[in-house]
C-alpha positions in Angstrom: 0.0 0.0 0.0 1.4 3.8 -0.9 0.0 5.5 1.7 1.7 6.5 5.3 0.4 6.8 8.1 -0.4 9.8 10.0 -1.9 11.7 13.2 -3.1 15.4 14.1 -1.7 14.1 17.5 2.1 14.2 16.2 2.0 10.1 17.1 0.8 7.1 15.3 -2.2 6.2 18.1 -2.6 2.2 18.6 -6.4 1.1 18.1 -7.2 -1.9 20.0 -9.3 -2.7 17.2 -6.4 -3.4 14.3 -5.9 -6.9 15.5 -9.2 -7.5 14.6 -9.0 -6.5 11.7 -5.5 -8.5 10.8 -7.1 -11.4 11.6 -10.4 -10.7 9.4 -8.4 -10.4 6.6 -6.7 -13.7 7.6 -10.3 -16.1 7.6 -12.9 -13.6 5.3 -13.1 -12.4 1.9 -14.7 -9.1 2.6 -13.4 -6.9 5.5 -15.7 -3.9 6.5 -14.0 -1.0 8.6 -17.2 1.2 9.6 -17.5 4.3 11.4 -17.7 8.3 12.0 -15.9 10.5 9.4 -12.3 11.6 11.4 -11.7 8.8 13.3 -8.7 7.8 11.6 -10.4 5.1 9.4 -7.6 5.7 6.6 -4.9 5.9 9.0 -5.6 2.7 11.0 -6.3 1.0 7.6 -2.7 2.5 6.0 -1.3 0.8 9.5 -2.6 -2.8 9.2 -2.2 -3.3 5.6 1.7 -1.2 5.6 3.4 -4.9 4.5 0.0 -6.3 2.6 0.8 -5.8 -1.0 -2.2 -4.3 -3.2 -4.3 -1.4 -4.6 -5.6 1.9 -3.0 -9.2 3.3 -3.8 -10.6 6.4 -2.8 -14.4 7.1 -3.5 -14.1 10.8 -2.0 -12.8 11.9 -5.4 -14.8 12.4 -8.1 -12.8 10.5 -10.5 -12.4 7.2 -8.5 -17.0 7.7 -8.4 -17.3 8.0 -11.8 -15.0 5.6 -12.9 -16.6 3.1 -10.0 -19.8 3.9 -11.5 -18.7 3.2 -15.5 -17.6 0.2 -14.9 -17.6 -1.5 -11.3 -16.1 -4.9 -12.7 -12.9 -3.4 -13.6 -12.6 -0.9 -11.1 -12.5 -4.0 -8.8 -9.5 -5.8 -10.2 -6.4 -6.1 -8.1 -4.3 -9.2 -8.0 -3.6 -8.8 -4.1 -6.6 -7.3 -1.6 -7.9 -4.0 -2.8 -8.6 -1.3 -0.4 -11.6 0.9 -1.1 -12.4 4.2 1.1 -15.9 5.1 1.5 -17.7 2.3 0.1 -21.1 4.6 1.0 -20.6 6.8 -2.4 -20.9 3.9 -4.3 -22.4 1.0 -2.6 -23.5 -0.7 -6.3 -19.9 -1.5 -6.0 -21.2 -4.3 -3.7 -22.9 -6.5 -6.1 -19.3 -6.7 -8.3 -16.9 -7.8 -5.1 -19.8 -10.0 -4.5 -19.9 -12.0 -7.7 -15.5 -11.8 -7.4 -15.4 -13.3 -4.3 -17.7 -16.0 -4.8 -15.7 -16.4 -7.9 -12.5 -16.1 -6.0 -13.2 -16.8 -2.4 -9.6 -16.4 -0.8 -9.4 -14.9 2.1 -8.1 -11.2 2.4 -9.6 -10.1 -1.0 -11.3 -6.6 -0.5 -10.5 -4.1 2.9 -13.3 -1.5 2.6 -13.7 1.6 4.9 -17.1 3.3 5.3 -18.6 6.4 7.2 -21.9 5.6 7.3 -23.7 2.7 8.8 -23.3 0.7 5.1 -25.6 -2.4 5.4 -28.2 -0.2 6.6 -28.2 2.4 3.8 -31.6 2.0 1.8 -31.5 0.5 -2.1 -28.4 -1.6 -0.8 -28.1 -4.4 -3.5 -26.4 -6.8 -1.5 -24.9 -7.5 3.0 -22.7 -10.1 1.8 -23.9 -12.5 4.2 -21.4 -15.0 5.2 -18.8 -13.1 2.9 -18.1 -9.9 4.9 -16.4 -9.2 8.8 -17.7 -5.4 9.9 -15.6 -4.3 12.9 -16.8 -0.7 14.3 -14.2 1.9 14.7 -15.0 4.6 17.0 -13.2 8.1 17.9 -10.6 7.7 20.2 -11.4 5.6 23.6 -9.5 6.8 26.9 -7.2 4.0 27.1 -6.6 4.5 23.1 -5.4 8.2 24.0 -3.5 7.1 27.7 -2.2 3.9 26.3 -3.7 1.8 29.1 -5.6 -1.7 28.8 -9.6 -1.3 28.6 -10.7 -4.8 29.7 -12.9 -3.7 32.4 -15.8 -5.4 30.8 -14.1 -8.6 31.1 -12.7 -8.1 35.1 -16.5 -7.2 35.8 -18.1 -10.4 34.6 -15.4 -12.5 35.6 -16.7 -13.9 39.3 -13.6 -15.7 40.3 -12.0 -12.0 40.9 -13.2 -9.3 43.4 -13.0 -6.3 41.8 -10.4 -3.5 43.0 -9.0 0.0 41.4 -7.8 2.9 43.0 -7.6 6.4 40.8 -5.9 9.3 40.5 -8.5 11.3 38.8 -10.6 13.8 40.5 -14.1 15.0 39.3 -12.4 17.8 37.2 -10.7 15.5 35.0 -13.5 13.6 34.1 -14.9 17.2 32.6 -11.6 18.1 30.7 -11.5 14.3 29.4 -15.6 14.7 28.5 -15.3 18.4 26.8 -12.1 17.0 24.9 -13.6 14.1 23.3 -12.3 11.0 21.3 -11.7 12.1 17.2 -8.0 12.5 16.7 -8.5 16.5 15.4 -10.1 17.4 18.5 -7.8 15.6 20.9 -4.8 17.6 19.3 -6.6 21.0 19.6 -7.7 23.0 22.8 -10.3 25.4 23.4 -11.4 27.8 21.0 -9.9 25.7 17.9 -11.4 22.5 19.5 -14.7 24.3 19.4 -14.0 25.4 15.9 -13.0 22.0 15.0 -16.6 20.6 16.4 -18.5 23.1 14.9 -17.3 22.6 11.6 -17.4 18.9 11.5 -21.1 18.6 12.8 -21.6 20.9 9.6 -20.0 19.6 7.3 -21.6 15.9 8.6 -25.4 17.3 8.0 -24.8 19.3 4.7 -22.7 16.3 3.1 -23.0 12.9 4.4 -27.0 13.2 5.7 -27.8 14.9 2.8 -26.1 12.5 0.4 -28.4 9.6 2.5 -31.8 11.0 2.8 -31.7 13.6 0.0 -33.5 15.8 2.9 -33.5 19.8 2.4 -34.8 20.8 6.3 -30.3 21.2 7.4 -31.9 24.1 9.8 -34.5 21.3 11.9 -31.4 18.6 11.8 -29.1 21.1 13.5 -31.7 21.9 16.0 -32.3 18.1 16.7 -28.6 17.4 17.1 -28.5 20.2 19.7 -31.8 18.6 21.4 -30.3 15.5 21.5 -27.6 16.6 23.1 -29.5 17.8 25.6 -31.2 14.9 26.4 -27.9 12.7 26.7 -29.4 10.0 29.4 -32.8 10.7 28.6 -35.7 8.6 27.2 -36.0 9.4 23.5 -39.4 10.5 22.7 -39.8 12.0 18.8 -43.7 13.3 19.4 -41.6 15.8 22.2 -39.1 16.5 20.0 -41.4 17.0 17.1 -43.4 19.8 19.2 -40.4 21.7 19.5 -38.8 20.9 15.9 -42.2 21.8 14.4 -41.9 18.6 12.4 -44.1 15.2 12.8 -42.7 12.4 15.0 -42.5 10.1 12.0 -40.0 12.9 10.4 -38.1 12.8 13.7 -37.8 9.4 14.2 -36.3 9.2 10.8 -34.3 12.1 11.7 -32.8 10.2 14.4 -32.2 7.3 12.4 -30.1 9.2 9.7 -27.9 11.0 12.7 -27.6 7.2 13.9 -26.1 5.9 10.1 -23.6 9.0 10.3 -22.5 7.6 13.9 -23.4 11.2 15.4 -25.8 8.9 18.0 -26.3 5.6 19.5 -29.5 4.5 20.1 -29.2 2.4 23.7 -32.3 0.2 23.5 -34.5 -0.3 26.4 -33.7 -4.0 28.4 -36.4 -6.5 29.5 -36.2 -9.9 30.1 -40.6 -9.9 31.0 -39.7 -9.0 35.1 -42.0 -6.7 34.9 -44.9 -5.7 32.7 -44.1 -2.1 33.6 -40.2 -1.7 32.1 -40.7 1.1 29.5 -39.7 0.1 25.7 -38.6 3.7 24.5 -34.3 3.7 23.7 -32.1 5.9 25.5 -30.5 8.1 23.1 -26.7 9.3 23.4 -24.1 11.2 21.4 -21.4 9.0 19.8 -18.7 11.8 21.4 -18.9 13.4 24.0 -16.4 16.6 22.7 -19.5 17.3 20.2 -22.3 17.1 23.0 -20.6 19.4 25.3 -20.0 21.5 22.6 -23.3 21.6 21.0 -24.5 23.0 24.4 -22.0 25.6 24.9 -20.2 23.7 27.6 -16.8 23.8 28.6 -14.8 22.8 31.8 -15.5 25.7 33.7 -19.6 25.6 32.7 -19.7 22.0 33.4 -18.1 22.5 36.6 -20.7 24.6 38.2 -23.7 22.8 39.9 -27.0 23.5 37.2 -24.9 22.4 34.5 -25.8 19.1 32.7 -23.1 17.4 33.6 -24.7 14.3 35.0 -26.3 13.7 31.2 -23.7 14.2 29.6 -21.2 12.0 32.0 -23.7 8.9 31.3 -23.2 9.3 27.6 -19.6 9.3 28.0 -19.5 6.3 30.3 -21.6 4.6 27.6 -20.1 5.5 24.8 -16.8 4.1 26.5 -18.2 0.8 27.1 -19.3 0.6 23.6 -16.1 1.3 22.0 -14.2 -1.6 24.4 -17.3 -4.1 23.1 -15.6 -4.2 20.3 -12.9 -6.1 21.6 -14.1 -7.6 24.8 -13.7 -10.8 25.0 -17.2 -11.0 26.6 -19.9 -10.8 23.9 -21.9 -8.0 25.6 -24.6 -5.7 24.4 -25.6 -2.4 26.1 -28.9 -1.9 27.2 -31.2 0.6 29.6 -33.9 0.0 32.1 -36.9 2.0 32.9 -39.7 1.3 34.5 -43.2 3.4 35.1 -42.9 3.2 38.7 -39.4 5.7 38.1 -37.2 2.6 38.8 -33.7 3.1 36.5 -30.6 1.9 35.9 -28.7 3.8 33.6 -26.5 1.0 32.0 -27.0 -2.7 31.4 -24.4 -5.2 29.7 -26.1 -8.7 29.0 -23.9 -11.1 28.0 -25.2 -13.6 25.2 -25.7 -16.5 28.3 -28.3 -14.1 30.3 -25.6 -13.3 32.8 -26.0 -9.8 33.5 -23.7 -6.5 35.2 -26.1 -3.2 36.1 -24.2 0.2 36.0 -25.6 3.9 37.4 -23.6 6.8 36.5 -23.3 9.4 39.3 -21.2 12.5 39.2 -20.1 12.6 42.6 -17.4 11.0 44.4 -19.5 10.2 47.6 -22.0 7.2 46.7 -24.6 5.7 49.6 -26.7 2.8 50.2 -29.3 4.7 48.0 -27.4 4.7 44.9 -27.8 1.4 44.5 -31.6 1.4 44.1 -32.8 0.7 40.9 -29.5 -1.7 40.8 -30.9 -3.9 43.9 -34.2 -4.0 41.9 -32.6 -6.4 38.9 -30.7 -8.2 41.3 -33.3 -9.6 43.2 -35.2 -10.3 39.8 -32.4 -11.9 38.2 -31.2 -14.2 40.7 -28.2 -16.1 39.8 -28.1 -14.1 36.1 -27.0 -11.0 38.0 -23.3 -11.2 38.1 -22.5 -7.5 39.6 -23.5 -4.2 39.9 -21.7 -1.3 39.8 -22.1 2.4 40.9 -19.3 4.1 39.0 -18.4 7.7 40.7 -16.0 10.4 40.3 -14.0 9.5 43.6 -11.3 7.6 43.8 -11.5 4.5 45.5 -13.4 1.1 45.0 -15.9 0.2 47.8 -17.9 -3.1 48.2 -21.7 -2.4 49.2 -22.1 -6.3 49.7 -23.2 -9.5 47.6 -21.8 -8.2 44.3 -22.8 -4.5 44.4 -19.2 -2.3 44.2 -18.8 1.9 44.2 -16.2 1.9 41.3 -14.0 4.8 39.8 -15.5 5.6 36.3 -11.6 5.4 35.0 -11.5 1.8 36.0 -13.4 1.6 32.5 -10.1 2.3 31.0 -7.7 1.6 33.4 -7.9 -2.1 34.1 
């Protein structure tokens, strides 16, 4: 491959994912790197296949669409794997690496990047089923940017262990680490040119990449509903109260939503419920994939979060959830993340079910002091769950780890990216 890679940061950052990826390439025919424009898609890719011999394709320039577009069967041929950037702009191209790798089914045969959720785009020919690996590349986790492990996930299911960290953070940090964010451009940058950086690339997202997808002409009402979404980090996600405000119908939100969620600007957290009670609310939770544009959409910095009416408890959930989904792509656990909600105002903000039922409940809290209290709508699962509930955490700002009894723990929120 020609290209080197780079970073805004002045260092080549390590994604935990690119061993995922090496070994994709080593077992599948079709290897889909998918996430958020600026996350160092290119870079990461440039990285894994450095000694891979092959061709480079970028469908950002014109000429690469056009000739993708003429003639997709040649624009596909390549003796060694073929990288193509962007597969979105032209997904036809999917139907011609399909028929070449069932022709050809060696392993290692196309690398393709994306920056929008690809198998979900509508008119899509062909998923490749059983052909194609898609491995989710985020912005920049904590332990990315600090160069630390990220296998809390793992620790915390793992009963043999009692669970123990001790941090150095205090509640400040977590705001400078939550208003700096996770893309590679921001992390480099400080204050007003991080703000710049953010404002420009939520732009530059809705006027090209949403546009290009829906074909929508309302830019003004998706800018608004970014900004009310922000706002409502760790809230229930109701479109008829969003469409009051918008001026827009609840159908036309909901899709609204949807487009921000192929774009990776939000995650959806779906509501959990395993029938314990006929009350749990179905509605999803809805977050901001990075928590440097959230803050930043509201007009938050350290000092503004800092004070005691900001939103920081919102926005701190978000970030705590958006951490634990970027190290489920490489967990060895196979997790999903969940909420809970019931109509009688029992909650807890986070839930991770592993594929066997077994179960760890998380609440967000930012404070360093946690009581008996806290562990409320935490308690609530357990005793439903019975021997499914493996722990449950309440992770705080503080600094130490404290045991509440039978598998309930008060956890520093950097243990998610320290242990």
């Amino acid at each position: 491959m020609s290209r080197t890679p780079t970073s805004p940061m002045g260092r080549i950052v390590p994604r935990k994912v690119a061993g995922l990826i090496s070994d994709a390439l080593a077992d599948t025919r079709v290897v889909l790197v998918n996430g958020a424009r600026q996350t160092g898609k290119s870079t990461l890719v440039s990285s894994v296949c450095r000694d891979r011999a092959g061709e480079w394709r970028n469908l950002d320039r014109a000429l690469e669409r056009a000739a993708a577009h003429a003639d997709p069967v040649e624009f596909i041929q390549s003796d060694g794997l073929m990288v193509i950037d962007e597969i979105q702009r032209q997904p036809d191209l999917l139907l011609a690496i399909k028929a070449s790798v069932d022709e050809d089914p060696r392993p290692g045969r196309f690398l393709l990047t994306g920056s929008a959720r690809v198998l979900g785009l509508r008119g899509l020919p062909d998923a490749l089923p059983g052909r194609m690996d898609t491995i989710e590349l985020w912005p920049l986790s904590q332990g990315e940017i600090d160069g630390t492990g990220e296998r809390f996930i793992d620790a915390v299911f793992d009963r043999s262990t009692p669970f123990s960290h001790t941090s150095t953070l205090a509640r400040s940090d977590y705001i400078e680490r939550l208003c700096r964010g996770g893309y590679p451009e921001a992390v480099a940058r400080e204050g007003a040119r991080r703000d710049r950086f953010y404002d420009n690339y939520v732009s530059d997202l809705i006027n090209r990449d949403v546009v290009q997808l829906s074909e929508i002409e309302r830019g003004r009402e998706m800018r608004t509903l970014t900004r009310l979404l922000a706002a409502r980090s760790g809230q229930l996600l109701m479109p008829h109260k969003l469409a009051g405000e918008l001026g827009i119908t609840g159908p036309t939100v909901a899709r609204y939503v949807g487009l921000l969620e192929e774009v990776f600007l939000v995650k959806r957290l779906p509501a959990w419920s395993r029938n314990l009670s006929s009350r749990a609310v179905s509605a999803p939770k809805v977050a901001m994939v990075d928590s440097g544009i959230a803050a930043n959409l509201l007009g938050q910095n350290p000092r503004r979060l800092a004070r005691p009416e900001s939103p920081l408890g919102g926005l701190l959930e978000g970030f705590v959830a958006m951490e634990l989904a970027r190290q489920l792509e490489w967990s060895s656990t196979r997790a999903e993340l969940f909420h809970y909600r019931t109509r009688d105002g029992v909650e807890v903000d986070l839930v991770l079910e592993e594929r066997s039922g077994e179960v760890v409940a998380m609440d967000v809290k930012a404070s360093s002091t946690v009581r008996a209290e806290d562990f409320r709508g935490i308690r609530h699962l357990k005793e439903r769950l019975g021997p499914d509930f493996v722990a449950g955490c309440v992770l705080h700002t503080g600094q130490e780890t404290r045991s509440f009894g039978d598998g309930l723990w008060a956890i520093p929120i950097s243990a998610i990216w320290e242990v």
